[in-house]
Structures are given as structure tokens and as C-alpha cells.
C-alpha positions in Angstrom: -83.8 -107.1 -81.5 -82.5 -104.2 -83.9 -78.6 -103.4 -83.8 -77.6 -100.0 -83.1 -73.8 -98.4 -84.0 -73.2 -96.6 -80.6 -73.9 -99.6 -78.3 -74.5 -103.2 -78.0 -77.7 -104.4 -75.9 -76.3 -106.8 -73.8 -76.9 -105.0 -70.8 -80.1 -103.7 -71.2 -80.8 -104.0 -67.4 -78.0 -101.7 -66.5 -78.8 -98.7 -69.4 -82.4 -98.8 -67.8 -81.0 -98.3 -64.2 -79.0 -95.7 -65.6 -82.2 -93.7 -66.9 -83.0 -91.0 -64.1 -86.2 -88.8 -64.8 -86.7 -85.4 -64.7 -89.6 -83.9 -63.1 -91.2 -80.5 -64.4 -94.6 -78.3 -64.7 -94.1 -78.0 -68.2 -92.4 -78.9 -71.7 -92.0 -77.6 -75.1 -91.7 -80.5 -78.2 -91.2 -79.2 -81.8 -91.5 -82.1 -84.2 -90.1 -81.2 -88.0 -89.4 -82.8 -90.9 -90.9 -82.9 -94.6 -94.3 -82.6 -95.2 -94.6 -86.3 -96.2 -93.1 -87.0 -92.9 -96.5 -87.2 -91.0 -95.0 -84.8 -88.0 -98.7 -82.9 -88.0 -100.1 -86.6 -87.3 -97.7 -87.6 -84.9 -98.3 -84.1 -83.3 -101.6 -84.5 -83.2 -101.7 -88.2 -81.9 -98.9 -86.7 -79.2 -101.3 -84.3 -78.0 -104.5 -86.7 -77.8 -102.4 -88.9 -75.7 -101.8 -85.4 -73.1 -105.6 -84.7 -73.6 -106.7 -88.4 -72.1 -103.7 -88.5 -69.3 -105.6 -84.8 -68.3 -102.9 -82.9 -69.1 -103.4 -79.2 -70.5 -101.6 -78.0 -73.6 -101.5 -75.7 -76.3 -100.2 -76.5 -79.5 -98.9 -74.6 -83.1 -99.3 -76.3 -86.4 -96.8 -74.7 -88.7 -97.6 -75.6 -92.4 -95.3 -74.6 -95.1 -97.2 -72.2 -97.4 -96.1 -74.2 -100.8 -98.5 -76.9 -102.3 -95.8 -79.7 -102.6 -93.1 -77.6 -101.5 -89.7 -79.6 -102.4 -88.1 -82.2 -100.2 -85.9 -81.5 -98.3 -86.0 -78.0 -98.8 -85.9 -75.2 -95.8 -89.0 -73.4 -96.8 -90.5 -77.3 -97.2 -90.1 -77.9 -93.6 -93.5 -79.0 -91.6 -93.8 -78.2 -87.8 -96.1 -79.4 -85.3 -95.3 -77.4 -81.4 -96.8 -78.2 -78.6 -96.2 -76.9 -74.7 -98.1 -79.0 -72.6 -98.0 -80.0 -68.0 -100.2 -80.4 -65.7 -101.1 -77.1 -65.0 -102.9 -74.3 -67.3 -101.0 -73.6 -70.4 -101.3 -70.0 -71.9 -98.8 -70.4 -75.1 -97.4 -73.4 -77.2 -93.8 -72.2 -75.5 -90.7 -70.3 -77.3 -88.3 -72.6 -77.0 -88.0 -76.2 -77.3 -87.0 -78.9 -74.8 -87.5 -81.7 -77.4 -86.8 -81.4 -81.1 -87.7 -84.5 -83.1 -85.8 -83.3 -87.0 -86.3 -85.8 -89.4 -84.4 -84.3 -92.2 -81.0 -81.7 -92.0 -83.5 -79.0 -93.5 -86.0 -79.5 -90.3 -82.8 -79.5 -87.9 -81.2 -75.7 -89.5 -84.6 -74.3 -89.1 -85.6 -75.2 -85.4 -82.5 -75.7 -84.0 -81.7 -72.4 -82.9 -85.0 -72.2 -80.7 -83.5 -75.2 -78.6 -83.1 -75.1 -75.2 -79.5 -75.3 -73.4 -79.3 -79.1 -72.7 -82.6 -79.5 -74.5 -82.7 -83.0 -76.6 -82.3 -82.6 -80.2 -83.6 -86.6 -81.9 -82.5 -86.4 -85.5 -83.3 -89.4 -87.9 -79.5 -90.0 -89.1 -80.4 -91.7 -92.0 -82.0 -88.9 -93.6 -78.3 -87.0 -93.1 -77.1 -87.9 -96.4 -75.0 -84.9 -98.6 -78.1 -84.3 -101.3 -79.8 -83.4 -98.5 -78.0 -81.8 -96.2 -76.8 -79.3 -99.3 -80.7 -78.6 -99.6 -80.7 -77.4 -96.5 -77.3 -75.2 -97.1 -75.0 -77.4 -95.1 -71.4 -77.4 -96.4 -71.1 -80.5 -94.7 -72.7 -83.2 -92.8 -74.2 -81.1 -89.8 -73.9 -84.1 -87.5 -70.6 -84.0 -87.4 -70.4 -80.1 -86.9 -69.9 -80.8 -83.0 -70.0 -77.3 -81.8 -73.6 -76.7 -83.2 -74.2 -79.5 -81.2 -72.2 -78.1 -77.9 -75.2 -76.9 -75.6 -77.9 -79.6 -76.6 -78.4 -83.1 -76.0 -77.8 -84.8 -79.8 -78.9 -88.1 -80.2 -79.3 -89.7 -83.5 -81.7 -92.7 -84.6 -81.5 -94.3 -87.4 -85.3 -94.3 -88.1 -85.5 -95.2 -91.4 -83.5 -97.9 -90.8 -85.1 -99.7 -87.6 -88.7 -99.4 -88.8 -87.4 -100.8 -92.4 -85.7 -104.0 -90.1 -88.7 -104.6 -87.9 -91.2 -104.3 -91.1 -89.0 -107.0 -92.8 -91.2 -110.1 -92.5 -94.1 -108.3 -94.1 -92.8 -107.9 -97.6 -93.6 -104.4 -97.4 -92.4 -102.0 -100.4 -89.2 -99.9 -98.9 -91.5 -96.8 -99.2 -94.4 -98.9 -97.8 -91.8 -99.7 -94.9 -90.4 -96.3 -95.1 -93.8 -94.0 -94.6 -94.1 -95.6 -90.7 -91.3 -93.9 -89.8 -93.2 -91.1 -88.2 -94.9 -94.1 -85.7 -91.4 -94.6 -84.9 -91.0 -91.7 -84.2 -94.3 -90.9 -82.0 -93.2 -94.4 -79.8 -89.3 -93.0 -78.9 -91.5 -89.3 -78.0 -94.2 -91.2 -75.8 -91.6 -93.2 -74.2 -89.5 -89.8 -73.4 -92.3 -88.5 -72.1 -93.6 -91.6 -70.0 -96.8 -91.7 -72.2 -98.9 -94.8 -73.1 -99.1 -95.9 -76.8 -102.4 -97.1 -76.6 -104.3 -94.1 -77.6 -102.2 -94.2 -80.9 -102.6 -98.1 -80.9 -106.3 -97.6 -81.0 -106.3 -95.1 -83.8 -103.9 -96.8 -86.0 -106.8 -99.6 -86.0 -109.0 -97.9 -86.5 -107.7 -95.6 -89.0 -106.0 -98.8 -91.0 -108.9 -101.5 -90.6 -109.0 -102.1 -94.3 -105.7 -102.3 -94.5 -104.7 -105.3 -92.3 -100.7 -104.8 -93.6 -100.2 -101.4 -93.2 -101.7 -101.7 -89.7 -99.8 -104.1 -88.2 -96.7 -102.2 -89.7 -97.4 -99.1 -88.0 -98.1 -100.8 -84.4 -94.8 -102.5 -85.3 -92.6 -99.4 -85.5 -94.5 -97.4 -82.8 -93.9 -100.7 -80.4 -90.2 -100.5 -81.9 -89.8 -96.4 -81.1 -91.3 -97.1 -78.0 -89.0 -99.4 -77.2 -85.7 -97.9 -78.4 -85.5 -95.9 -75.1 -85.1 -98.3 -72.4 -82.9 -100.4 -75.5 -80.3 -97.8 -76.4 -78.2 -95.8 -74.1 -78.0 -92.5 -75.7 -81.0 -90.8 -74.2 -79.9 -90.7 -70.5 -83.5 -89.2 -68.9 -87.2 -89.0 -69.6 -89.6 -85.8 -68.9 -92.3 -86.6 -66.0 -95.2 -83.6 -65.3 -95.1 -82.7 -61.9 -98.7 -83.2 -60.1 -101.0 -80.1 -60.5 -101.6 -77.5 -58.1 -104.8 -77.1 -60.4 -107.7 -79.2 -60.3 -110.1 -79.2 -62.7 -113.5 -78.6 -62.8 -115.7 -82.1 -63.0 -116.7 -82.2 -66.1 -115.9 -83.9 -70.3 -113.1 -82.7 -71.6 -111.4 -82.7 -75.0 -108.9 -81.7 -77.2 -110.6 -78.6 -79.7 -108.7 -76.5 -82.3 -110.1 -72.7 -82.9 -112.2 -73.7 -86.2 -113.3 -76.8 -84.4 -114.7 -74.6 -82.1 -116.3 -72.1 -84.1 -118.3 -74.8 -85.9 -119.6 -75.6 -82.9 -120.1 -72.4 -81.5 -122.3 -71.7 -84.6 -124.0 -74.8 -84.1 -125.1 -73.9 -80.6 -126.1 -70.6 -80.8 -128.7 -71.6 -83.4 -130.0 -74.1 -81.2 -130.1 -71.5 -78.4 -131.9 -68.7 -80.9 -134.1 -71.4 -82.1 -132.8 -70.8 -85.6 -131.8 -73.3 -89.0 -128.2 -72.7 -89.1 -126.9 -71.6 -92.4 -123.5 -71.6 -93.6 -122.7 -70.4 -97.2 -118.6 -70.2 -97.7 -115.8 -71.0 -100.1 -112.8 -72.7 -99.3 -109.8 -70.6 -98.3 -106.7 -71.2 -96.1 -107.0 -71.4 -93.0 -110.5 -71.1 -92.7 -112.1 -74.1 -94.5 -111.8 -76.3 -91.6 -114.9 -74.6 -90.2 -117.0 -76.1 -93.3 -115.4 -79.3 -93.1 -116.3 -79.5 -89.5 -120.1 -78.3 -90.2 -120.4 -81.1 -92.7 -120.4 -83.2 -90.1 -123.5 -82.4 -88.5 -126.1 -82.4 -91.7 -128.9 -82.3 -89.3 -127.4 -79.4 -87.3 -126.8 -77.3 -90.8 -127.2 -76.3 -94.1 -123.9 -75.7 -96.0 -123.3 -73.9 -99.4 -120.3 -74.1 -100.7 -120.7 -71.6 -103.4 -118.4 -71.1 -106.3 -116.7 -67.8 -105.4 -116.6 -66.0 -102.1 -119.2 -63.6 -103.2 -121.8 -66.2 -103.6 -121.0 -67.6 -100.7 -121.5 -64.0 -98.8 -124.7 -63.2 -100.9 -126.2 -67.0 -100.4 -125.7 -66.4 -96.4 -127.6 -62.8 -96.6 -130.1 -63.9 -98.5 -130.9 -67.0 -95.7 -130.6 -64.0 -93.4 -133.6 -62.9 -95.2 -135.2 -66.2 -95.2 -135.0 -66.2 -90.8 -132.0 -68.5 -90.6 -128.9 -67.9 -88.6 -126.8 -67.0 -91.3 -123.0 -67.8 -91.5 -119.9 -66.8 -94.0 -116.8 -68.1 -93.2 -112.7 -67.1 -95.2 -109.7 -65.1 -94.6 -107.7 -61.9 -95.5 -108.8 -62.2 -99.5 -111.7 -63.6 -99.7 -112.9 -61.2 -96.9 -111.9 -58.5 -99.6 -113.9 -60.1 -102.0 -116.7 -60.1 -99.9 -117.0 -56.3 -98.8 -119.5 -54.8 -101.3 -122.1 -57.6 -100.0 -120.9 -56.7 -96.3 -122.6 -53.5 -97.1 -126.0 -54.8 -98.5 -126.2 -56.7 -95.5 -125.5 -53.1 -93.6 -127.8 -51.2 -95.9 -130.4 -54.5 -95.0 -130.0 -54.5 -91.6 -130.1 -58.4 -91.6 -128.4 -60.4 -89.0 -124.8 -62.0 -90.3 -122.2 -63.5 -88.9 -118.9 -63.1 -90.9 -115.9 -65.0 -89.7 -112.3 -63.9 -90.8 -109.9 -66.6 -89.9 -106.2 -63.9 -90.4 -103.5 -65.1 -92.2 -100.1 -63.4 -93.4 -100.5 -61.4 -96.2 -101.4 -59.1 -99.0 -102.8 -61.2 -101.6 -101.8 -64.8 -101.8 -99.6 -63.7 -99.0 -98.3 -66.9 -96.9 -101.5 -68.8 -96.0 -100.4 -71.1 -93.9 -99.2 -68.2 -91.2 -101.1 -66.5 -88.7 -101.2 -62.8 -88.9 -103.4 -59.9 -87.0 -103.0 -57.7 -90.6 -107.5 -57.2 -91.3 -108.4 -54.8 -88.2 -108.9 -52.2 -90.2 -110.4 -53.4 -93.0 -112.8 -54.5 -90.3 -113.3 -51.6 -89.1 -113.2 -49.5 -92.4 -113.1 -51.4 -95.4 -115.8 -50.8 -97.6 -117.0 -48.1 -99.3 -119.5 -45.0 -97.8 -120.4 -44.7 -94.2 -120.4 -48.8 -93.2 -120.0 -49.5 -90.0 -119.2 -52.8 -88.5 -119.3 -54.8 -85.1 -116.4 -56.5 -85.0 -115.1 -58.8 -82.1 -111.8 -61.0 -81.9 -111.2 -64.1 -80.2 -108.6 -64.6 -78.3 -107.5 -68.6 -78.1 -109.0 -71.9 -79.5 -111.9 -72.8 -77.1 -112.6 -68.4 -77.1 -113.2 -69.4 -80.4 -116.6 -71.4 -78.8 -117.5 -68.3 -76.3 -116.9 -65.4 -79.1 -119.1 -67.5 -81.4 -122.0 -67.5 -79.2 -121.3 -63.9 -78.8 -120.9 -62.7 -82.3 -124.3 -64.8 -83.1 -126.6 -63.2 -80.0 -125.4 -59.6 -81.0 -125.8 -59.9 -84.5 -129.7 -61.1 -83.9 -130.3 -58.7 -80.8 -128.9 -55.9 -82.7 -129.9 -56.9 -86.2 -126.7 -55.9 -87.6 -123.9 -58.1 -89.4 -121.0 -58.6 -87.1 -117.6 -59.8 -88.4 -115.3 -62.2 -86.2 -112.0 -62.3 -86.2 -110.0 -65.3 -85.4 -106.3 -66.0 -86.6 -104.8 -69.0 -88.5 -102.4 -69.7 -84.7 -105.9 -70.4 -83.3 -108.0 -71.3 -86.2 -105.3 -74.2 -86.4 -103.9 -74.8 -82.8 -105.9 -76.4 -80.2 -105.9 -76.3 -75.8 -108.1 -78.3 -73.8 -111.7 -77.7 -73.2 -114.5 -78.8 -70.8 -117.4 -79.5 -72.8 -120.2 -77.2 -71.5 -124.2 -78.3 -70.8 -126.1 -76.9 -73.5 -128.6 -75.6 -71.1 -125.6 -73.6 -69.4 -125.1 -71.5 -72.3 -127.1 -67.8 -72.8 -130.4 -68.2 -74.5 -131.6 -65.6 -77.2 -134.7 -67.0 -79.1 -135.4 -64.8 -82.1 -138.0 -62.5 -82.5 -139.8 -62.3 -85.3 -142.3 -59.5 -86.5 -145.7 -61.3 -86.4 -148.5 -58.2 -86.0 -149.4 -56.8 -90.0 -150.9 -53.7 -88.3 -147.9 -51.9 -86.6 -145.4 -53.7 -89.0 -143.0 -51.4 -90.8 -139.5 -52.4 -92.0 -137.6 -50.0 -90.4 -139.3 -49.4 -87.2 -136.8 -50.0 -84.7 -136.6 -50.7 -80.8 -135.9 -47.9 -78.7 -132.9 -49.1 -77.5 -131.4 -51.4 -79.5 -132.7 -49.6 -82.8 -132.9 -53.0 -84.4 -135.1 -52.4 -86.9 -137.9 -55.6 -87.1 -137.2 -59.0 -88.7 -140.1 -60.6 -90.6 -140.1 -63.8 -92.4 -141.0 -63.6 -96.1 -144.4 -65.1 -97.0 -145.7 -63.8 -93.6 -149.4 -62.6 -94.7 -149.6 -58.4 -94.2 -145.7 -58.6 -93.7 -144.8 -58.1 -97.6 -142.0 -55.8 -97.6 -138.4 -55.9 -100.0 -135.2 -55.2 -99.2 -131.9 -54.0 -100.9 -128.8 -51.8 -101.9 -130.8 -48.9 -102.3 -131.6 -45.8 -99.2 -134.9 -46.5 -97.8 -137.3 -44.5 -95.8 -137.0 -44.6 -92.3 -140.1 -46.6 -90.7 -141.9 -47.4 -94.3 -138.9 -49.0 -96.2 -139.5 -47.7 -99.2 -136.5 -46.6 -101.4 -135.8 -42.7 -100.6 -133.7 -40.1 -102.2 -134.0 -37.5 -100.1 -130.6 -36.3 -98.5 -131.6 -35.6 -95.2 -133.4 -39.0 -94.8 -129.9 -40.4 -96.1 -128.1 -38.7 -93.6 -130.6 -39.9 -91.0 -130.5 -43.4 -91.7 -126.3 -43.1 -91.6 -126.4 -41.8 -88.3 -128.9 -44.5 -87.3 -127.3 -47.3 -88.5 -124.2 -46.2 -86.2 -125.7 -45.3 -83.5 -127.0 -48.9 -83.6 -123.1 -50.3 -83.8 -122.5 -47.9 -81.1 -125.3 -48.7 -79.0 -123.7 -52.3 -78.9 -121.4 -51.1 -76.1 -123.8 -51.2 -73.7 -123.6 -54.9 -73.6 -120.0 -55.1 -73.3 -119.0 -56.0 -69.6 -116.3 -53.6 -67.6 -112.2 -54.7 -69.1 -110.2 -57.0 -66.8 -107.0 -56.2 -65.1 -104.8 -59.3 -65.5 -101.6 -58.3 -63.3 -100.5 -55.8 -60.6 -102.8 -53.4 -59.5 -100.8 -50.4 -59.4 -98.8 -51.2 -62.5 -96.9 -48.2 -64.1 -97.4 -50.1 -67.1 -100.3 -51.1 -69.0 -100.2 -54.3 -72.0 -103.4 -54.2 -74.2 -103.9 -56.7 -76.1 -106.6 -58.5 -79.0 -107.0 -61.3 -80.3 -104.6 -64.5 -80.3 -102.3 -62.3 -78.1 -103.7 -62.9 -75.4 -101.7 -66.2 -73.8 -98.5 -64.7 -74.4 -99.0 -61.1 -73.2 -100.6 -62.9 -69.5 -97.4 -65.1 -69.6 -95.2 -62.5 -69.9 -97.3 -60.0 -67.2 -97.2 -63.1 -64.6 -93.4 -63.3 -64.8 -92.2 -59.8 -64.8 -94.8 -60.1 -61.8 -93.4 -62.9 -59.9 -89.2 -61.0 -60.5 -91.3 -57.8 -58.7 -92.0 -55.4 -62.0 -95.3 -54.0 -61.3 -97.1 -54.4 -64.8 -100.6 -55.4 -66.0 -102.6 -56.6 -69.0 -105.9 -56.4 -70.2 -107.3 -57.5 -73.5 -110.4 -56.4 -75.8 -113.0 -58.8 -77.6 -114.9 -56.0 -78.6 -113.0 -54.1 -81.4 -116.0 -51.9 -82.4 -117.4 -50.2 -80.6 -114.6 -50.6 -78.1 -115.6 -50.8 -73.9 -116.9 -47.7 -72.4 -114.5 -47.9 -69.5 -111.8 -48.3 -72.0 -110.1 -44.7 -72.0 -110.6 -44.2 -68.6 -108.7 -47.6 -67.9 -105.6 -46.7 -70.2 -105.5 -43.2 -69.2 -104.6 -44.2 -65.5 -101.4 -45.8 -66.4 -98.2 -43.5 -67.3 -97.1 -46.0 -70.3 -99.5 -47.8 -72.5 -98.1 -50.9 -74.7 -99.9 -52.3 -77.5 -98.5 -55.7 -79.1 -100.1 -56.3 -82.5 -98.9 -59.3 -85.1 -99.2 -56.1 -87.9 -97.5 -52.8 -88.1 -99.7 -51.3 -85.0 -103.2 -51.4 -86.4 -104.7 -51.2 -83.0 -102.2 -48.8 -81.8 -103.1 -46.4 -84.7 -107.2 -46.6 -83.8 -106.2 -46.3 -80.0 -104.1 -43.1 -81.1 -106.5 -41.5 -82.6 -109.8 -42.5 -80.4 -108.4 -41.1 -77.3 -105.1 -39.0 -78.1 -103.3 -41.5 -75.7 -99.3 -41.5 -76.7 -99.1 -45.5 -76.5 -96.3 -47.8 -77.6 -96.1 -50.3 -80.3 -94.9 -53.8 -80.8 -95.1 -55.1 -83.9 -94.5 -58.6 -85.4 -95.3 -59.8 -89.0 -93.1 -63.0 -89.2 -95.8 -65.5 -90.0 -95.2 -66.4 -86.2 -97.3 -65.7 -82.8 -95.4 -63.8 -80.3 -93.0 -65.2 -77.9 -93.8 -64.3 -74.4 -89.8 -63.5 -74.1 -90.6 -61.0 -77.1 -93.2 -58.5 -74.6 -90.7 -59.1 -71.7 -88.2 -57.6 -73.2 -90.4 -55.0 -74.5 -91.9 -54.1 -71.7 -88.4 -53.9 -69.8 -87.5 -51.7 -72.1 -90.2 -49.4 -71.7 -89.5 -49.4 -68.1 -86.0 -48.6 -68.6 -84.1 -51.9 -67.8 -83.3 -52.8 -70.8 
């Protein structure tokens, strides 16, 4: 049994009696270290384990933005977050109940977001003065007590247990040293009254091959495990209260945003009937969606081009060829990609363009989440080029905005963009599976008849003009950059035919409102006060509505998928309440289009940290507003 400075084992019976458990609806965890320290595996094995004991969660994946960033460094530090009970979770939390620190770096950067009497579990041996100077300590922070004063310190020595319970397998000391982070995953389950044998399971399977390494790693997650009811220093355990909610019969599973707009895709071109056709290039955050895809060879056909613009101009031209057609990237690579986001407007071919946010310009920091590409959505490319664009507003939305995007772009023939962000492209929430027959059904129509057939004929209330399939005999017909002539296709230089077919493809945008279903009123009814929100704001903004709510401030929310064209009811709906607040992770992008669409004198809140809104962030906001704060 491994030795411990603070106390003796010899009465193991007692420390366990002494153990009470607290019992809550929710928690916050926040496990930090190095980038080599595994803590987005252990996060994600942490949250698996939730998913299979039916708990609900959301979670926050916070990558450093340097390749190899250096050890030990503050900008280095690697966080995985996750809020997760037994009833619905809208936000990964703001502050943490548990932080798990392996290094002095991870401790200076999340410690301040700690709650009062929250647990702080450092790994002590990694509190040596080369590192603790990296992270701008003067001195060993362990021993500062008063940082220390309104938290619940308790310090492992993780390196140095796992290294003494690998020692009969003549293990390498960084062999020994890597399953530190399984140590660290047993002490968190244990805290949290969790079973290890969903990480038991994956650890052999993941290390089959590797018969040493696996038993090593069930060694030191048995050996975390155990170090709670061993030790005395952690004096209670976290114990989820028993939902008030009950789910809905049904699988569930644990699904990130780009996991779930692979399989959106995937499903709405089994429901159109269509080939699925992805052509992308990898970019941060949004190559996950390919890797996903690549799963599923019999469900799609994946490019990965060598540039963004091939990967655009491969996806229009299988638009051409009748597939459902896909482009996937982020912030620059969506740049790259506007010129052939107009052909594909001039064309009038069905696309689906997914823009997966980050921080930025440029490079920016492409690890962070970010809101900073509305409006060059709405308005970046050159002449008169309008776009649908929609936004989804968490991970399993993702799913639901997919279809979505997909059925409008080939009701509507018109390329619609997608906006996700890198806080749900990355983080994940539970999610009941749905029955494939459940979903909306859109076949695709095809021009078939070579008598009536004209390329730019369009439906009288859709105006999509007619999709026909190339080699179709009596259907020859080409497309490109060029004006055409409305009904014939042919290319046209006449002005007023220019101006014709500008107002028509507009009008066709436009007309998409009429599918868009009447807002949502999330919150009091006769608020004085009005949140909108879009996109990945969603969670917090309802959080934050419920409990100004619940302490009597009458308040409400509502939220837009549809970005353009925006709802029909929409300036009646903002126009009833005397104040109008618009949180945006940009400098007000939203609240400028808002302004000038409907003349409405609306607030702002803006954020461009790299970080999703706390839900304490629009309280106080919105207090303000109202004058109590």
C-alpha cells in the first residue's frame, strides 16, 4: 500500500467513516495540466462514465492555440470543463467545484474561477521551482496559504504513487510517468462516486497490443481510485441528487457539435435520397467533421482537396453532378472560399457551407471559440450575393440545423452557409439518438421533361430555378460565373436582365422566411426586458433568464437560427419590449444588423476572450440594464 506524508493508513476504517457526502443537482470539474498530460482524455473518459450512469452534461475543451506550446508554460495549459447532474444542463458552468491542476502553470490559470470551499487536487510533485517560475511564481505556490484560504487544497503526489505501483513492471520512469492522468481519472471517479469500469474497458481496448502499458494504466486508475477512501485529506465526495426529469425512452449518447454535423449531413442525404458529398480541407476547429465522415465510406464521398478553394469548387461542381454537396472550415478558410460562394449563387446549385467560428483575424487563436463571421455571412463577397445563413445553437443543434441547412438549400436551390462555433464544434451534451423515419423527408426533384425544360425557369413560390442532372437526354444546358437569361440560361449582357436576375435571386433568399416557424419566448411573459440571442449563446443566456426569473426580475429570451432572412415576427417581437439586449461573442455584429433592419435602439454585450459567456456575465448585464446594478 503506497505511503503518503500527511498521514499513516493504519486506520483506514475510521478515515472512511469520517467521509460524509454531499448531495447536489449539479457540479463543475475543470481538469488542467500540460498538453502531454492527457486531461482532454481523462475529460473525455470522465464524461462517458456521466453519459452511461444517465447523467446529462455539457462540456468545454480548451486547447492551447500553440503546436507544442512549452511545458509548463501559462499559455501551454490544456483544459477539459465539464458541468454535469441529473437534470438538463444548459452551460459547461462558470465556476469550478473541482479543479484537478497538474502543474503550478494549470493551478495560476484556473484557480481564480474556483469556487469558495471548492476542492483544488494539485499533483505536488510537479511543484518544483523550474516550474513553478514558468508559471510566474516567486515561490512555491503551495505554500502561499492565503491563495489557498477559501478552497479546499489537497495535494497528491501523482507522479509518485503511479511510479511506486508501476514498479514491478520495469516500466521506463516516462513509461511509468505518462499513466499519471489514469491516476488522476480514478481519485476524480472516486470523488464523484463513479465506477471505473467504463475507463477499465477502454483502456483494454485501446491498449490490447500493448499488454504492459495496459495493465499499467488499470494499475494507476485502481491506485487513484483508491487513494480516497486510503488518505484522509479529501474529507467528502459529490453525489447527484435524483432527477425531477425523466427522460424520454430512447438510446442515448454522448455527441460533440462536429460529431453531430457529420451525422446530420449523413441523414439528410439519406432522407433527400441523395450521394452525400463532402469536399473540405483541414482547418481548426472544423476538421473533425471530415474525420467523422471518413468513417462511414458507404455513407459518403470525401475530397480532401489541396486548398480550401478546391475543396469549395469540388463540392459545387458535385452539386452539379445531383449529389448533396458539402464544404466544411472556419473564419479563413471561409475567406478563401467566397469568390466560389458566389458561383455557386450565380449557379443557383444547392450547397451547404459549414463555418465552424474560431477567434480571430487571420491565424487568430484557433483553438477558441468566437461569434466574429456574421457578417461576412451575410455580406462578404463581392456584388449583390446574397446568402441563407443559419446558426446552431449547441452540440446536438448541430444534428437538427444540419438537416435544416440541407432541406432549404435543395427546396430553395440556393447555397446556404451554417454557422457553428469551435465551444460546440468541440464540446459535447447528451443526445437521444432519433429513428431515422422520425426525421422530415425531402426527396429531390429533378428536372426530367426535355419539352418545358429551361435552366432558369423557376417555381412560383420558391423561385428555385430547376435542377437537372448532366447527361440527361434534351436536358443539355451549362452553367457558370457569367449573367444568364432569365428562363433560357444563356449568358446575357443586357442590364436590365442583370438587374432582374439580382432582384430574383434575393427575393429567393427572402422568400426562405416563409418556412421559418414563429420566435420562442423563453422566460416571463411580460418581461420589460428582452435577451436575443444566436448561436452557441443560447445555454447561457436561458440560464441566466431562469434565475433572474426564479429572484422575481421579469426578463425573457429568445434566440434566432435563422440569420438571413431573419423571422417575420421578428420586429414585431422586439419592438414590444422597452429594452432590447443582444449578447454576441464579437464586437455586436448582430446588434449592428438589428440596428439598422429595424431602427430598434438595442444594447450590446460583447465578449471576444477566446471564451463562451458565463451565465453570471448576462446577469449582471441585464441587472444593469434594469437599474440594479
Amino acid at each position: 500500500m503506497l505511503q503518503n506524508d500527511e498521514q499513516s493508513h493504519s486506520n483506514n476504517t475510521a478515515i472512511k467513516n469520517n467521509i460524509s457526502s454531499i448531495v447536489t443537482k449539479s457540479s463543475v470539474v475543470r481538469l488542467a495540466g500540460d498538453s502531454g498530460d492527457g486531461m482532454q482524455l481523462v475529460g473525455d473518459m470522465f464524461t462517458n462514465t456521466c453519459a452511461l450512469d444517465g447523467d446529462f452534461f455539457a462540456t468545454l475543451p480548451d486547447y492551447p492555440s500553440e503546436i507544442r506550446a512549452p511545458a509548463g508554460t501559462l499559455f501551454g495549459v490544456s483544459g477539459f470543463q465539464v458541468c454535469a447532474g441529473k437534470d438538463p444542463i444548459l452551460t459547461p458552468g462558470d465556476y469550478y467545484d473541482t479543479l484537478i491542476a497538474m502543474n503550478p502553470a494549470a493551478l495560476k490559470v484556473n484557480l481564480p474561477q474556483v469556487k469558495p470551499n471548492g476542492f483544488v487536487i494539485v499533483n505536488e510533485d510537479a511543484f518544483i521551482a523550474r516550474n513553478w517560475e514558468k508559471a510566474t511564481y516567486t515561490s512555491n505556490p503551495l505554500e502561499q496559504t492565503e491563495s489557498f484560504s477559501k478552497v479546499q487544497l489537497v495535494k497528491i503526489k501523482m507522479t509518485e504513487n503511479t511510479k511506486l505501483l508501476l514498479a514491478e513492471l520495469g516500466l521506463s520512469n516516462r513509461e511509468a510517468e505518462r499513466s499519471k492522468n489514469f491516476y488522476a481519472m480514478g481519485v476524480l471517479l472516486w470523488l464523484y462516486n463513479k465506477s471505473t469500469l467504463a475507463t477499465q474497458k477502454w483502456i483494454q481496448k485501446k491498449f490490447a497490443s500493448k499488454p504492459e502499458i495496459l495493465k499499467a494504466n488499470l494499475l494507476a486508475l485502481d491506485g487513484g481510485y483508491n487513494y480516497g477512501p486510503t488518505y484522509g485529506n479529501i474529507k467528502h465526495r459529490w453525489i447527484f441528487s435524483d432527477t425531477v426529469t425523466k427522460k424520454v425512452p430512447g438510446t442515448y449518447r454522448n455527441i460533440s457539435g462536429n460529431q453531430a454535423i457529420a451525422m446530420g449531413l449523413m441523414a439528410a442525404a439519406q432522407r433527400a435520397n441523395l450521394r452525400l458529398f463532402l469536399g473540405s480541407y483541414p482547418i481548426t476547429p472544423a476538421t473533425d467533421i471530415m474525420h467523422e465522415l471518413a468513417k462511414y465510406p458507404d455513407q459518403a464521398t470525401i475530397l480532401q482537396a489541396e486548398d480550401e478553394i478546391a475543396g469549395i469548387g469540388s463540392a459545387i461542381g458535385a452539386a452539379f453532378g445531383g449529389a448533396l454537396a458539402v464544404t466544411t472550415t472556419s473564419g479563413p478558410g471561409f475567406s478563401l472560399k467566397s469568390e466560389f460562394m458566389n458561383l455557386a449563387v450565380m449557379t443557383e446549385l444547392p450547397l451547404v457551407i459549414v463555418d465552424v467560428q474560431r477567434a480571430g483575424p487571420s491565424t487568430g487563436i484557433p483553438t477558441k471559440t468566437e461569434q466574429s463571421d456574421l457578417l461576412q455571412a451575410l455580406f462578404g463577397r463581392h456584388g449583390e450575393s446574397p446568402l441563407v445563413v443559419m446558426a446552431s445553437s449547441s452540440p446536438k443543434d448541430c444534428f437538427d440545423c444540419t438537416i435544416e441547412a440541407s432541406r432549404i438549400a435543395l427546396k430553395y436551390m440556393t447555397p446556404v452557409v451554417l454557422l457553428s462555433e469551435g465551444y460546440l464544434g468541440n464540446g459535447s451534451e447528451v443526445w437521444k439518438v432519433p429513428d431515422l423515419d422520425s426525421l422530415p423527408s425531402f426527396p429531390a426533384q429533378f428536372a426530367k421533361d426535355p419539352v418545358t425544360y429551361q435552366p432558369y425557369k423557376r417555381d412560383p413560390q420558391t423561385l428555385a430555378r430547376p435542377w437537372a442532372i448532366p447527361g440527361t437526354p434534351g436536358l443539355e444546358h451549362r452553367l457558370g460565373g457569367l449573367e444568364k437569361l432569365d428562363g433560357p440560361g444563356t449568358v446575357s449582357q443586357d442590364g436590365l436582365n442583370h438587374e432582374r436576375m439580382t432582384y430574383l435571386r434575393a427575393e429567393k433568399v427572402a422568400r426562405v422566411a416563409q418556412d421559418i416557424p414563429a420566435l420562442e419566448i423563453h422566460g416571463e411573459a411580460s418581461a420589460d426586458l428582452l435577451v436575443l440571442g444566436w448561436g452557441g449563446t443560447e445555454g447561457a443566456i436561458k440560464q441566466a433568464v431562469t434565475n433572474l426569473n426564479q429572484s422575481g426580475h421579469k426578463v425573457a429570451s429568445t434566440h434566432l437560427r435563422y440569420l438571413n432572412p431573419l423571422p417575420k415576427d421578428l420586429e414585431s417581437t422586439l419592438k414590444k419590449y422597452k429594452k432590447v439586449l443582444i449578447p454576441e461573442l464579437n464586437s455586436g455584429q448582430l446588434w449592428f444588423k438589428i440596428r439598422g433592419e429595424y431602427l430598434i435602439q438595442a444594447d450590446k454585450l460583447s465578449k471576444v476572450q477566446g471564451q463562451p459567456f458565463l451565465i453570471s456575465e448576462i446577469e449582471n448585464k441585464i441587472l444593469s440594464l434594469l437599474g440594479e446594478r
